[in-house]
Steps between C-alpha positions, in 0.01 A plus 500: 500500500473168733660468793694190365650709240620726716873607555615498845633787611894399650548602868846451619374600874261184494791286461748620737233459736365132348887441487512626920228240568704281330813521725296577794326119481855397452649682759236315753732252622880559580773317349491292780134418529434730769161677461586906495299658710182678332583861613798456301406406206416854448748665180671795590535836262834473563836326673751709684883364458660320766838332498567221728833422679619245728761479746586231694281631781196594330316576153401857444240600241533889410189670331481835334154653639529882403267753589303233750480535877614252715140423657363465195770177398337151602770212559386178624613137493241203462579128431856598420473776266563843585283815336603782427166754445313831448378743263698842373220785443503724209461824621209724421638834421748315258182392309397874383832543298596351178705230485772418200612158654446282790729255593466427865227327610251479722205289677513164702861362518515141634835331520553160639760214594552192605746457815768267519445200746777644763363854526407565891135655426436635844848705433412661204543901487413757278591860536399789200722807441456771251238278296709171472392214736760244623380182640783273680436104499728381767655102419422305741366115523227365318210764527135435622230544255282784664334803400648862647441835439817695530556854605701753299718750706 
């Protein structure tokens, strides 16, 4: 049989990941134009929930990071947009047994947002308790674009 008359064999793996290139080329600029920068264009396995509140003192973002220790959560603010990231290991004696479903996930988690103009960036505070991080964005006036890394406590 010739190779043109050939059936090609459907992989649905080659195009989620075709389909990730894809949205990774589109993802290259923000909304806004800004360039992201390259270490985070970077997909994560997964995305841990967060809820987001605001007062009228400050925003808080809330993010469920179970079983992850609080040195190994990155959160940093660049150009305006704060990131939230890290990666939850799967542990090795869990790998021996037999699993019948697995729904939590694990890997590279990378959350990110972008701050409202009147957040005070050299005021921002996180703190993590009992694997869920809270990060407090004080209101202020109009915020200077800088990069920070910020520590947890």
């Amino acid at each position: 049989m010739s190779k043109k008359n050939q059936i090609a064999k459907w992989d649905p793996f080659k195009e989620l990941e075709d389909l990730q290139d894809r949205m990774r080329t589109l993802f290259l600029r923000s909304g806004n134009g800004d360039s992201f920068p390259a270490n985070e264009l970077d997909f994560a396995d997964w995305s841990p929930a967060v809820d987001i509140a605001e007062d009228e003192k400050e925003y808080t973002i809330t993010a469920d990071l179970p079983e992850i220790k609080k040195d190994e959560v990155k959160v940093s603010l660049e150009d305006g947009m704060l990131t939230i990231k890290g990666e939850r290991q799967h542990k090795e004696e869990t790998k021996k047994k037999k699993f019948h479903r697995v729904e939590r996930s694990y890997g590279k988690y990378v959350r990110s947002f972008r701050l409202p103009d009147e957040v005070e960036s050299d005021k921002i505070d996180a703190a993590f308790k009992d694997g869920v991080l809270t990060v407090h964005l004080p209101k202020g006036e109009r915020a200077k674009s800088r990069q920070k890394e910020i520590v947890i406590h």
